[in-house]
C-alpha positions, 0 to 999 in steps of 0.5 A: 420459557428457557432459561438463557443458560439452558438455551445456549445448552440446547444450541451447543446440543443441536450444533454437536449433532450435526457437526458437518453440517454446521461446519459446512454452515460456517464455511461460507462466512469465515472465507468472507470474513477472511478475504474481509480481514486480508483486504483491509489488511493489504489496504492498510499495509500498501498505504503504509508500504508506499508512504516508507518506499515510495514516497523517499522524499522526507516530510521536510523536503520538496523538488521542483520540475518542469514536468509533474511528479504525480499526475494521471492526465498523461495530456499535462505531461505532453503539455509541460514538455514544452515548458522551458527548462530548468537550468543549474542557474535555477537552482543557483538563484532559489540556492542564493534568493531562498532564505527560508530554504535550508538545503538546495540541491539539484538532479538529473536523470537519463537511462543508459547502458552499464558495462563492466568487462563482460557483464552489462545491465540494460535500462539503468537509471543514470543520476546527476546530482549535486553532492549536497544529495547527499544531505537531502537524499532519504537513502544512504551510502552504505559503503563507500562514500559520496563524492566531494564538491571538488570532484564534482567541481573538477568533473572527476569521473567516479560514481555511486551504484545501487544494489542491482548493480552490484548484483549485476556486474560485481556479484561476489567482488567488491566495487569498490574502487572497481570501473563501470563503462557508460556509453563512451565514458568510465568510471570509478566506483566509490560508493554502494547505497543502501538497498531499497528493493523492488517497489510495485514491480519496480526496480528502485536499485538499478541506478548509477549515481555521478556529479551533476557536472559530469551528467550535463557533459555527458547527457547535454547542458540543455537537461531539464533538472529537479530543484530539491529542498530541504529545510525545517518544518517551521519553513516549509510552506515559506520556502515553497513560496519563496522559490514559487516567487524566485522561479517565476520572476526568472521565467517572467510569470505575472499576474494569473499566468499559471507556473511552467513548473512543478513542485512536488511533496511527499504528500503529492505521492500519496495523494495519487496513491490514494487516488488510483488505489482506492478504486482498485481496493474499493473493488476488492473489499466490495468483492469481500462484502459480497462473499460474507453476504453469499456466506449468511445466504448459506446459512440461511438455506442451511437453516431452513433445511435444518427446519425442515429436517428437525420438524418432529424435534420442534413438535415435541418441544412444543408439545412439551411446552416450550413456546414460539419464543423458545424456539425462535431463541434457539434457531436465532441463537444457532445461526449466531452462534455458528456465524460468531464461530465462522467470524473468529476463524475468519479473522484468525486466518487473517491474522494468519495471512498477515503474519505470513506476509509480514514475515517473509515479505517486506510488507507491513502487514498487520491485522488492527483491533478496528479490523478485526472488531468489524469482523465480528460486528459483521459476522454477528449482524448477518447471523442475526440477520439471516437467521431469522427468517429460518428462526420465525419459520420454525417458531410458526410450525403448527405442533400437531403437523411437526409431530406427524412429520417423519 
């Protein structure tokens, strides 16, 4: 019986002899196990890149709504469009009644048309906010600054603008001090945020920020406004009840009549996240699973050529002495061996592709140490796997008819 060493030798032998055909072998099952890497590698990263961009709200800061945040049942959004709204004494009674509450603040939104000399932006996001926004809001202002109880108290008319404004209407001039027309109504840039760039195809910096009073005036006192929230982690669970219970003495809810209303948590953005794309990464990586499988049946026909094509070299092998082991260890070994190969190539293209997104592209792409281990636990369960019926084929080659092949 051979030796472990002089087994490996005899395989490296063989392999280097036929070196497109192993390479051919190895093909398939390093393109399933880098379309495996990358797969898991862009799951990983999308949870990672949602739970930074599109989730803004931070981990002790929640809204309440008359319609809800992150839903897939288009019927509640019809449904709670006939819930009655909420007003800015709303957030004035969960502001005042709220103890557990540290921050309250409170917003609204409409789409409009930009405008500065020539130069117009379609479907901006038009905000109201109160100025303490400023203090719960995740984003910043990034020149400029934001403006002041008194402004909004006196219903001056400035504005903070986002990138793609600035890009739109300013590009190359400072916006500074600069107006901007909304419907009827101009004004005053004093402040840019920070940019935020395009989250899923959507724009998250067209966007033109006033005071709430200035909103209602222009949009209709009857808006239906966003209570948000913000207050420590110790209270975070006590003032979603308090402003549950403060909100439902107001729209007079008693007893098991559900809330007219909705209060939304980071962890709300992600559980709809997780839930459309897990049907859609699930195909993916089943689609992944499929390719590495499709990649060990190559191997497995490859091998049986190879059985075939080395029929003369088995019967002299056995005629010399080696046993149905020794054979059946040196065909399980290639496959694996070739499969170990094509695993590790597989898995530094995924570590190739996740560099490349990584670094000219704002997704966290990284390939982990438990990816890439179930990348070699895989490559080496389906060389085993499918090397061995090739592996007992030729174990059980009759000597006398191998060495009579030609």
């Amino acid at each position: 019986m051979l030796a472990i060493r002089d087994n490996l030798a005899q395989c490296l032998s063989a392999l280097h002899a036929h070196k497109l055909r192993a390479s051919l072998t190895m093909l398939g099952l390093t393109m399933g196990v880098a379309t495996l890497i990358t797969v898991m590698t862009i799951v990983q990263g999308a949870n990672l890149y949602v739970e930074n961009k599109i989730a803004n709200l931070g981990t002790n800061v929640f809204q309440i709504a008359r319609t809800p945040f992150a839903v897939t049942d288009f019927n509640i959004i019809i449904k709670a469009l006939k819930y009655k709204k909420i007003e800015i004494e709303d957030v004035r009674a969960v502001e005042e009644g709220c103890t557990a509450c540290g921050e309250v603040g409170a917003t609204a939104s409409a789409s409009v048309k930009a405008r500065h000399e020539d130069k117009e932006s379609t479907d901006v996001n038009f905000y109201g906010q109160t100025p303490n926004m400023a203090n719960i809001d995740s984003r910043t202002v990034e020149n400029g600054r934001y403006f002041t109880t008194w402004e909004a108290d006196h219903r001056t008319s400035v504005c903070l603008i986002g990138d793609t404004i600035v890009q739109r209407l300013f590009l190359g001039v400072d916006p500074i001090g600069k107006n901007i027309r909304i419907g009827n109504d101009e004004f005053t840039v004093i402040g840019v945020m920070e940019k935020v760039g395009s989250v899923l195809g959507q724009d998250q910096d067209n966007f033109v920020i006033v005071p709430l009073p200035v909103f209602l005036s222009i949009q209709g006192i009857h808006s239906s406004l966003t209570i948000n929230v913000k207050t420590s982690a110790g209270n975070f669970e006590t003032a979603q009840d308090q402003a549950q219970l403060i909100l439902r003495a107001r729209r007079h809810l008693s007893g098991k009549m559900e809330n007219d209303f909705f209060i939304g948590t980071k962890d709300s953005y992600m559980a709809l996240w997780k839930s459309i794309s897990s049907a859609f990464f699930g195909v993916f990586i089943l689609v992944s699973v499929i390719s590495v499988v499709i990649g060990g049946i190559v191997i497995m026909n490859v091998m049986l050529v190879s059985v075939t094509l080395r029929r003369r070299e088995i019967g002299v092998r056995r005629a010399m002495g080696a046993t149905q082991g020794d054979i059946l260890k040196q065909f399980i070994t290639e496959s694996f061996m070739q499969c170990i190969a094509g695993g590790a190539i597989g898995i530094a293209l995924g570590f190739l592709v996740a560099l490349v997104l990584r670094t000219y592209t704002p997704f966290p792409a990284s390939v982990r140490t438990s990816v890439a281990v179930m990348g070699v636990i895989m490559s080496s369960a389906v060389g085993l796997f499918f090397g061995i019926y090739p592996a007992l084929r030729a174990a059980k080659l009759d000597p006398v008819v191998a060495l009579r092949s030609d």
